[in-house]
N, C-alpha and C positions, 0 to 999 in steps of 0.2 A: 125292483121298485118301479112302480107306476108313477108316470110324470102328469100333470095336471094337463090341459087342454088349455087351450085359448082365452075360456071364461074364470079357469084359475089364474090365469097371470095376467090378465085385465084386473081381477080383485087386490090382485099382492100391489102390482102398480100404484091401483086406486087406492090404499091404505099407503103406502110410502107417499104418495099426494097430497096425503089427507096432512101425514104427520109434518113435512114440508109447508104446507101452509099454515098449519098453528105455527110453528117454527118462523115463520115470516109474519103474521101477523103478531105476536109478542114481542118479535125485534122494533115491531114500532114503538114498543114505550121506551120511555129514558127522562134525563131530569130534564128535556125540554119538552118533552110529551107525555108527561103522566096521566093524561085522557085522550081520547079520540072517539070518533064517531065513525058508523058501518061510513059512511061516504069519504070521511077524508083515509078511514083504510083503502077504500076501494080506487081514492086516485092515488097513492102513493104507491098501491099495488101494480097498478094497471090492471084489478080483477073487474069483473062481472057485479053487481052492488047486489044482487039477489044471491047469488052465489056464498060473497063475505057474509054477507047478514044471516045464513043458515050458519055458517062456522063460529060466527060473535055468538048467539044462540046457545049454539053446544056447547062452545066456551063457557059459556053462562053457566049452563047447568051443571057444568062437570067441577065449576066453584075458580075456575083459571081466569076468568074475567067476571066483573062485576058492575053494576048497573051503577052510574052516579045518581046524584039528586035529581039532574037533569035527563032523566028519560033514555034521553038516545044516546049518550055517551057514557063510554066505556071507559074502564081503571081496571090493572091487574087485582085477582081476584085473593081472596084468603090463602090458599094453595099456595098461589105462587111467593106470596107475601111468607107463609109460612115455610116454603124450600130456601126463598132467600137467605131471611134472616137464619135459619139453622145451616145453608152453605158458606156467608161468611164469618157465622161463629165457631163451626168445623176446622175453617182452615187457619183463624186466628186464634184458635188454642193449640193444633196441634204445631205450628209456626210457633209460638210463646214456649210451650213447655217441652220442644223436642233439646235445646240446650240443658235444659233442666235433666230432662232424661238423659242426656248421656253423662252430663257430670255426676250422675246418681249409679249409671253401673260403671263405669271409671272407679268409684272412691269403695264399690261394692263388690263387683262381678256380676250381681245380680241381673234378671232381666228386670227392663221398666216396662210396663206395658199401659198404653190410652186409653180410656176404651166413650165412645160416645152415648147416648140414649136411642134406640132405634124402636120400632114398632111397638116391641113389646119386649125388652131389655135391651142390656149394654152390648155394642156390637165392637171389638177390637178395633181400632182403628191405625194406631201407630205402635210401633213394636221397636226398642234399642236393647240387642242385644251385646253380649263379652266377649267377641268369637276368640279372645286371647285363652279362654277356657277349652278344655278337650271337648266335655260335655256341657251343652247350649240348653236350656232348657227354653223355650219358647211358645208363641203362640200365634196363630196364622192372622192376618190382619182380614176379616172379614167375617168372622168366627160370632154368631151370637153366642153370649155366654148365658148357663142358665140361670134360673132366678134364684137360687141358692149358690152361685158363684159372689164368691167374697166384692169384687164388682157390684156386679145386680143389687149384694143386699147394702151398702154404701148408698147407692142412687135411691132404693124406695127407702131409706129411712130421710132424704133431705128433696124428693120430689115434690114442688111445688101441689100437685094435682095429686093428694092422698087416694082419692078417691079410685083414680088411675091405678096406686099401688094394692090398695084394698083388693081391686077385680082380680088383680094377676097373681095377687097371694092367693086368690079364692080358686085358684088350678091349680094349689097343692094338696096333698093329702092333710087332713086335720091334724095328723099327730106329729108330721113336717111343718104345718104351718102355723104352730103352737110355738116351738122350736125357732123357725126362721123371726115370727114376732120378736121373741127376747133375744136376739141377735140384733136386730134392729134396733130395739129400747138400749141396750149396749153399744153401738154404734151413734147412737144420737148422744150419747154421756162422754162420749171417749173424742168421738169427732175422727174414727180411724175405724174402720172393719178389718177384724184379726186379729192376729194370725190365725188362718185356718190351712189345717191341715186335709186335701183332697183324699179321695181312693186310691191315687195312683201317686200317692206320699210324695207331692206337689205341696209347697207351703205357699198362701197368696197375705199378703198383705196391701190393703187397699184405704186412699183417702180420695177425699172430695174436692172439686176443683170448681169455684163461684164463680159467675161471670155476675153483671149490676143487677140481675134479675133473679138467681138461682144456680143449684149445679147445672154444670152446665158439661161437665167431663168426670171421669176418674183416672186415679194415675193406681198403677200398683208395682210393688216386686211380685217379682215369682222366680221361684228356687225350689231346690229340693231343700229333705230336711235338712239331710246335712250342710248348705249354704245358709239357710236358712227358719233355722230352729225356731219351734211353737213356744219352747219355753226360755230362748234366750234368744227375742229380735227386738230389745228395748230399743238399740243403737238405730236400729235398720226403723224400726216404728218413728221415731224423731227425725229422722233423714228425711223420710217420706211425708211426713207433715209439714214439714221446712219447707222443701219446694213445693208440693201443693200449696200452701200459703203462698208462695211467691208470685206460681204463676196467679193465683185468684188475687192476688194484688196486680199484676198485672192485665186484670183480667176486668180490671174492675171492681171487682167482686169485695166481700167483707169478710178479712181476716180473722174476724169476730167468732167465726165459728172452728176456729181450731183453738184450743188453751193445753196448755202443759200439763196442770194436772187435770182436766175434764174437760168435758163436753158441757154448756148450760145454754147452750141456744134456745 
């Protein structure tokens, strides 16, 4: 292995600098500074004001900072407005419904699994497992799942931004995404995706979890068949809506979209 010279590790430097100084200029905001300007960064920093004003800039552009009414003063940007609000909605559902989930494989064996909304589907987030069981059936907490996982098709049938779901349906194959539609229209009647039985004869049942604004999470089992039968999880299907209601009550959110015998949102 060849090691970099001089003018490589003046670069690496100059990039850990770089990320260092955004890092200290966002720690300026708070609820007693929710604006500032390149000069009162630059005395609070003890920076160079030509210096700050090219990184306000790139801030700017890159959507991390944003321009007020008043010209030269700065407000965090969409970005970071939008990592917020989704980092303390992350941590207040899976804090809300991790009780939830274990009094669910407690009364079941089954696993519960979280899962949140990421790029471009549900990504695992929280995982309660039975280990009183030999065999754990589980799922790794970081894991996208795909857009035909009982998950995924829950969130695009109750996704605010259709249009969102539309694109991502549109990377299936036609005769899969003919298919995954009426699974969808199914899910929007039932207010529950499932039981589906996987390839690798994994059974998932999956429900919706509201926050004041929309889904905002899914909660599901997973089991095999035999834990978890396609044609006999009434029980396990009413469990799983129960506490999804709770936490979306908890959540905020409007209980309205789960009913016993349908779906009519």
């Amino acid at each position: 292995m060849t090691s970099g010279g001089p003018e490589a590790g003046a670069a690496s430097n100059g990039e850990i600098q770089a990320v260092s100084r955004t890092a200290q200029i966002l720690t300026l905001f708070g609820p007693e500074t929710p604006e500032i300007t390149v000069a009162e960064a630059a005395e609070r920093l003890g920076l160079n004001r030509t210096t700050l004003h090219r990184y306000f800039a790139s801030l700017e552009g890159a959507g991390l900072l944003e321009r007020t009414e008043r010209g030269s003063v700065f407000a965090p940007g969409r970005i970071l407005l939008q990592l917020g609000a989704f980092a303390i909605g992350r941590r207040k559902v899976i804090q809300l419904a991790t009780p939830h989930m274990r009094a669910l494989t407690r009364a079941t064996g089954l696993t519960v699994v979280l899962s949140l909304w990421g790029p471009s589907g549900p990504v695992v987030s929280h995982v309660e497992d039975d280990e009183s069981h030999g065999t754990i059936v589980t799922v790794r907490v970081g894991v996208q799942l795909p857009l035909t996982a009982a998950q995924a098709l829950v969130f695009l049938a109750f996704l605010p931004d259709q249009l969102t779901a539309d694109r991502l349906l549109g990377t299936l194959p036609a005769d899969q995404r003919m298919h995954v539609r009426e699974q969808i229209a199914a899910i929007r009647e039932r207010g529950l995706g499932g039981p589906v039985l996987n390839a690798r004869g994994i059974s998932v049942i999956a429900a919706p979890v509201f926050d004041k604004s929309s889904i905002c999470a899914t909660l599901a089992f997973v089991g095999t068949a035999h834990l978890l039968p396609v044609d006999a999880s009434a029980r396990e299907m009413a469990m799983l809506g129960e506490a999804a209601a709770r936490v979306t009550a908890e959540m905020g959110g409007e209980t309205t979209h789960f009913a016993t015998e349908g779906h009519h949102g």
